[in-house]
Rosetta silent file (secondary structure, phi, psi, omega in degrees, C-alpha in Angstrom):
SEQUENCE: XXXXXXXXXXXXXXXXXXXXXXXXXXXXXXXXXXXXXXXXXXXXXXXXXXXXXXXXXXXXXXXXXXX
SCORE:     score description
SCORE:     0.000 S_00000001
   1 L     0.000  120.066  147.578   77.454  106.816   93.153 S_00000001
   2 L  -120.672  166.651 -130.782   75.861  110.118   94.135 S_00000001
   3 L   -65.755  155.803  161.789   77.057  113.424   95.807 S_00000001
   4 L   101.365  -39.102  166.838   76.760  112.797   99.569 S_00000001
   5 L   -59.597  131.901  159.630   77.847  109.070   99.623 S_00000001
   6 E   -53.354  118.901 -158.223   80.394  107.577  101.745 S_00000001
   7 E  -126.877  161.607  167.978   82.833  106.644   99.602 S_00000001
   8 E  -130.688  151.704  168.941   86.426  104.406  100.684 S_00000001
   9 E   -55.994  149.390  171.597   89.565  104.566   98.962 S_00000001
  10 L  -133.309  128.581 -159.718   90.413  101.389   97.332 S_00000001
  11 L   -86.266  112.965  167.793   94.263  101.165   97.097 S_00000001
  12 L     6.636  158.009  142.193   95.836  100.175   93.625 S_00000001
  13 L   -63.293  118.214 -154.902   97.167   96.939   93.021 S_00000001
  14 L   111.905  -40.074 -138.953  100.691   96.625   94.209 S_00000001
  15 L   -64.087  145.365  168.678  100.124   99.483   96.296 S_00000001
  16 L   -98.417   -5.628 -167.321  101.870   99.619   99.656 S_00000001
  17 L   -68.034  132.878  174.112   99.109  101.938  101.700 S_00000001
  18 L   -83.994  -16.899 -157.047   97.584  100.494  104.601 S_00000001
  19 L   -96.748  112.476  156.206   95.339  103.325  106.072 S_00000001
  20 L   -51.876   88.590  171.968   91.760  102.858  105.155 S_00000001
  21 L   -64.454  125.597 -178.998   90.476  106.452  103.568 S_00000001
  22 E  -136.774  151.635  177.405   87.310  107.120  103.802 S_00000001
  23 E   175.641 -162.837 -165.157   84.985  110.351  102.729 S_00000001
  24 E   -91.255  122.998  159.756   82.177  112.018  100.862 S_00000001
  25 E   -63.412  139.451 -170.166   81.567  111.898   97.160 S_00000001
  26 E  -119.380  -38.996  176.020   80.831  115.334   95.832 S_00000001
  27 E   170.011 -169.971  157.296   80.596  114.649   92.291 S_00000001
  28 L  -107.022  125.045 -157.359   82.211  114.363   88.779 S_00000001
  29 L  -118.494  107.848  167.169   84.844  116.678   87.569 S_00000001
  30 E   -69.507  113.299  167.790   85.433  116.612   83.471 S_00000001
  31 E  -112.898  120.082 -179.105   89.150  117.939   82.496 S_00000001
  32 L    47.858   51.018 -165.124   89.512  118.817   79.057 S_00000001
  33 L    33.858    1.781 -172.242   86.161  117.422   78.092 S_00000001
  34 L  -110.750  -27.835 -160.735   87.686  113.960   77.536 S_00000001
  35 E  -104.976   84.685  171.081   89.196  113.003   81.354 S_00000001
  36 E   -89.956  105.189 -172.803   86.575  112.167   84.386 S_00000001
  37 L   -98.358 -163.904  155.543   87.479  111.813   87.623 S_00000001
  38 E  -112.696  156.409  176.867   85.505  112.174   91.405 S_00000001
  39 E  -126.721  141.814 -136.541   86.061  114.944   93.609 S_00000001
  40 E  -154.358   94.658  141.365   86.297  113.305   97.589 S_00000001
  41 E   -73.674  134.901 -150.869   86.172  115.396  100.802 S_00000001
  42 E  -115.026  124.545  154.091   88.233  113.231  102.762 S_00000001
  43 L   -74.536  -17.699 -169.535   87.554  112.695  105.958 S_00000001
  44 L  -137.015   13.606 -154.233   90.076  111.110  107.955 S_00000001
  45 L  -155.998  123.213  142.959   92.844  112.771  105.744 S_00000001
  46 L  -107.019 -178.606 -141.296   93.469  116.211  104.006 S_00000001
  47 L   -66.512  137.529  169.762   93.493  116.647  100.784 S_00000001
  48 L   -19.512  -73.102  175.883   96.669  116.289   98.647 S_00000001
  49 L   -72.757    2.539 -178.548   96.473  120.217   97.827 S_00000001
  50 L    69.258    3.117  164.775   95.537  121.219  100.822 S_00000001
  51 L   -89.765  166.640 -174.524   92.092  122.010   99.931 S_00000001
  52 L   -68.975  -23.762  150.037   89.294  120.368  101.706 S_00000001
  53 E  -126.060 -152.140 -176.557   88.517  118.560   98.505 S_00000001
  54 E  -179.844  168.098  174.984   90.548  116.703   95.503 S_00000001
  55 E  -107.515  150.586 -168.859   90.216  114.322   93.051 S_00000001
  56 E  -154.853  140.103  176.918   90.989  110.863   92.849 S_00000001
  57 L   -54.313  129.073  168.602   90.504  108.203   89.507 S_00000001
  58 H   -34.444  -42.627 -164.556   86.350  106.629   89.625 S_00000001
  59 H   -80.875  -14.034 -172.645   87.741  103.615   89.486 S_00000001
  60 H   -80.481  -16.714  175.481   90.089  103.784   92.857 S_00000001
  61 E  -130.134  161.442 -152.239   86.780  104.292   95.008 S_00000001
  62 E  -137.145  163.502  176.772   83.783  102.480   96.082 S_00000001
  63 E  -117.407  133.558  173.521   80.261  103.495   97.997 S_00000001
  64 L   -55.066   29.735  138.247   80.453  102.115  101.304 S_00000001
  65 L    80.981   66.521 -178.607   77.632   99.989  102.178 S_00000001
  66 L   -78.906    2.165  -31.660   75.153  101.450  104.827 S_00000001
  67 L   134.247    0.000    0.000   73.526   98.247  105.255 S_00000001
């Protein structure tokens, strides 16, 4: 994954959301030198915090496939 890729949400297991998210990968954000997540401009959605981006767990998103 690198900054600029189309990335989709992938919803937990269990998970009731239906709405495919999709948006930009910006990068990787380190919290307390031990915790990495991606930071997501969202596209179809905004952001949790009301900023244009947020973070969401590596493992919850995928690069979309241009192909």
């Amino acid at each position: 994954m690198k900054p600029g890729d189309l990335v989709k949400f992938k919803c937990p297991p269990g998970s009731r959301e239906l709405v495919v998210q999709y948006g930009t990968f910006i990068g990787i954000r380190t919290f307390d030198n031990k915790y990495e997540c991606a930071e997501v401009m969202w596209l179809n959605r905004p952001a949790p915090n009301g900023n244009q981006v947020s973070t969401v767990q590596i493992n919850l998103i995928e690069v979309v496939n241009g192909n």
